[in-house]
N, C-alpha and C positions, 0 to 999 in steps of 0.2 A: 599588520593586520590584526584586529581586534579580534577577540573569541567571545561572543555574546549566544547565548541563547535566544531561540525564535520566542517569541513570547505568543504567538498561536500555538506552536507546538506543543502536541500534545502528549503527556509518557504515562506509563502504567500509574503512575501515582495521581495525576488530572482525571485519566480516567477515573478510578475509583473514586475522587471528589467530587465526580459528576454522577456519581451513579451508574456509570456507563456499566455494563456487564456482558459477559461472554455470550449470544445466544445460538451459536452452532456449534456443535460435539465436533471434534475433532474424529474426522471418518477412520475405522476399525472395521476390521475384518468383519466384525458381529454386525455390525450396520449394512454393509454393501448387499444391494442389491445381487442378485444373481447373475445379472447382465456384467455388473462391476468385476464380479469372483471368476465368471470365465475369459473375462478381457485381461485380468491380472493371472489371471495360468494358477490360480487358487483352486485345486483341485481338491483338497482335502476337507475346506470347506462348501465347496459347491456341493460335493457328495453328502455331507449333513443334511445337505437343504433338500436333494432327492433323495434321500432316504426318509425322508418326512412328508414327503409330496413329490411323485415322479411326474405331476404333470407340468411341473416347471421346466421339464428337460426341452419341449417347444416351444415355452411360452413365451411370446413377443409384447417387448415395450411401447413403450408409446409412435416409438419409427416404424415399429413391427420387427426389430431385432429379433435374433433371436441369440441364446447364449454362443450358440456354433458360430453363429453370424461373426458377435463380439469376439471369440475367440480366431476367426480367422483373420478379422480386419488388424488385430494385435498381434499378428505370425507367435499364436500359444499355441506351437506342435504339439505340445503334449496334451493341452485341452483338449485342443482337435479330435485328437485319437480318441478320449478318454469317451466325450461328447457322441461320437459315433459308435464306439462301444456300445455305448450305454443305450442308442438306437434314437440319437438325434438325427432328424430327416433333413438332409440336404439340401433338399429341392424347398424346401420353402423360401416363399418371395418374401420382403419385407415391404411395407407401403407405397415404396416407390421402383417399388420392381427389384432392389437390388439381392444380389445371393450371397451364399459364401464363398463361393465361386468367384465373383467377381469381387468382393473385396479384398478377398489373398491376391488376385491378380494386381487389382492397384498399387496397393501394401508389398508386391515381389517378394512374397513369400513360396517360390518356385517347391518345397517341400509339402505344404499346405495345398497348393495347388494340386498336387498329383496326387495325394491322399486322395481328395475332392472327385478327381476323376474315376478312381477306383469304385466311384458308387452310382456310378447310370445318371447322372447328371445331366442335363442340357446344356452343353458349353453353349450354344447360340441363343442363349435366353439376354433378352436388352431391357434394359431401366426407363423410367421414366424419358430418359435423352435419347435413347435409340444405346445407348453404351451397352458393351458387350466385355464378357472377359479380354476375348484377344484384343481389343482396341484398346481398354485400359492398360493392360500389361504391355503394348506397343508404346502407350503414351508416357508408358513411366520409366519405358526405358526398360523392363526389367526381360532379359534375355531367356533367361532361365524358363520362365512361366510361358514367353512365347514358345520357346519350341516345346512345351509337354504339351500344351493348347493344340499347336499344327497337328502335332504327331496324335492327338486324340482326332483331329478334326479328319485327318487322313485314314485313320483305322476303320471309322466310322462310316466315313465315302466308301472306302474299301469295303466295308461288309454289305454296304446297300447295291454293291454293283456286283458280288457275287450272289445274292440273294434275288435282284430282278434278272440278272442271266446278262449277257452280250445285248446293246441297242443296236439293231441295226439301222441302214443308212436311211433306211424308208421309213421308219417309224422316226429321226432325229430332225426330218426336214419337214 
């Protein structure tokens, strides 16, 4: 077998004889987006970025992300925490309805999840598809997220039936 070079091909030295030149920076911490910095669990620079402007801490992208959002769909516990800390709102929807809620559910991020619970959340909030936390988390299989889901979905029933009192049989018919 012969050893020939392609002669279309093309290597760093053709390019440069073509002119050809670099025209995208090689992505850095100092360039990412905010959305980027809490998706990669970059806390130390996210913090820069709110310490200069806190109103980034909701602010959504073009999906209507938001950085919690980014940080739960990437199971970033530690964003998570750091994001709520800092008094990122949970309950915001993004464009097509989805939460952080229901992206840690997909992603089986069972840790993530129960953080999420912990702030009055509407676990029966649905997306653009009718999708729900527990149906996502059922669909991916991820065990963990279903049962903190039930067990939220059960405390909740529980409180609204000590709260209306005992139905009786004449009021359920």
């Amino acid at each position: 077998m012969e050893n020939r070079l392609d002669e279309n091909h093309s290597t760093t030295l053709t390019n440069k004889q073509r002119g050809n030149e670099v025209t995208v920076r090689p992505a850095t911490l100092d360039n990412l987006s905010i959305h980027q910095l809490a998706a990669h669990g970059e806390i130390s620079q996210l913090e820069i970025h709110l310490s200069k402007d806190s109103s980034l801490l909701n602010s959504q992208d073009e999906r209507g992300f938001t950085p919690l959002m980014w940080a739960a769909a990437f199971g970033e516990i530690m964003m998570v925490e750091f994001l709520l800390q800092k008094g990122a709102d949970p309950r915001t929807l993004a464009r097509e309805r989805e939460s952080a809620l229901s992206l840690a559910s997909a992603g089986g991020f069972a840790d993530i999840v129960n953080i999420l619970l912990q702030h009055d959340i509407d676990i029966d909030s649905y997306d653009w598809n009718g999708g729900t936390p527990l149906l996502y988390a059922v669909r991916g299989n991820h065990i963990k997220c279903v049962e903190a889901l039930l067990m939220q979905k059960f405390l909740e029933d529980h409180i609204l039936k000590l709260f209306r009192g005992p139905v009786s049989v004449s009021e359920s018919t």
